[in-house]
C-alpha positions, 0 to 999 in steps of 0.5 A: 594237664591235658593228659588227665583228660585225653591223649596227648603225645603230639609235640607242637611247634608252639608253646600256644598250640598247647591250648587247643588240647587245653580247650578241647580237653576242659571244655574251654575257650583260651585264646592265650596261654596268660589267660590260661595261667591266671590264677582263677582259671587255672583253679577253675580247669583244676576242679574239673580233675578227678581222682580217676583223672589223675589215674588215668593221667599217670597211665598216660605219662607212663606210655608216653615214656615208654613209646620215647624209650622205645623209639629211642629218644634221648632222656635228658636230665635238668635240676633232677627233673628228667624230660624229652625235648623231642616229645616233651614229658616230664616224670612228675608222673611218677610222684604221683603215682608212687603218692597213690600206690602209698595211698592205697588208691592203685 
């Protein structure tokens, strides 16, 4: 979600140090994961995602697994889902980006 918004390439040792760039990104002021995640919140962060936004969030992800490769870090696979456990990051942003150049949009 942040990657929309702003850089993010920092793995954090807690899954609630993701909120601060959460907050930071959206304007937002969550002091727990579970207040982020419910539903109306988390369709309240949604609205604020722009078309550009998801663009941009796709050259984001795209550097990100370029820097990983580049630094040697191991892709894993788990469910078709590939990731990095050192640096997480999923390659949900390739869909995306595949829908968009379909599409016409990039």
């Amino acid at each position: 979600m942040v990657l929309h918004k702003e850089n993010c390439n920092a793995h954090t040792e807690h899954r609630d140090h993701y909120l601060r760039n959460v907050n930071s990104a959206f304007g937002e002021r969550f002091s727990e994961l579970s207040t982020y995640k419910e539903e109306s919140n988390f369709k309240r962060i949604l609205r604020k995602i722009t078309l550009d936004d998801v663009k941009a969030a796709v050259r984001r992800a795209n550097s990100i697994m370029q820097r990983n490769t580049g630094n040697g870090l191991r892709l894993l696979e788990h469910r078709g889902f590939k990731y990095y456990r050192d640096n997480p990051s999923l390659t949900v942003h390739e869909s995306v980006e595949k829908i968009l150049k379909e599409c016409g949009l990039i």
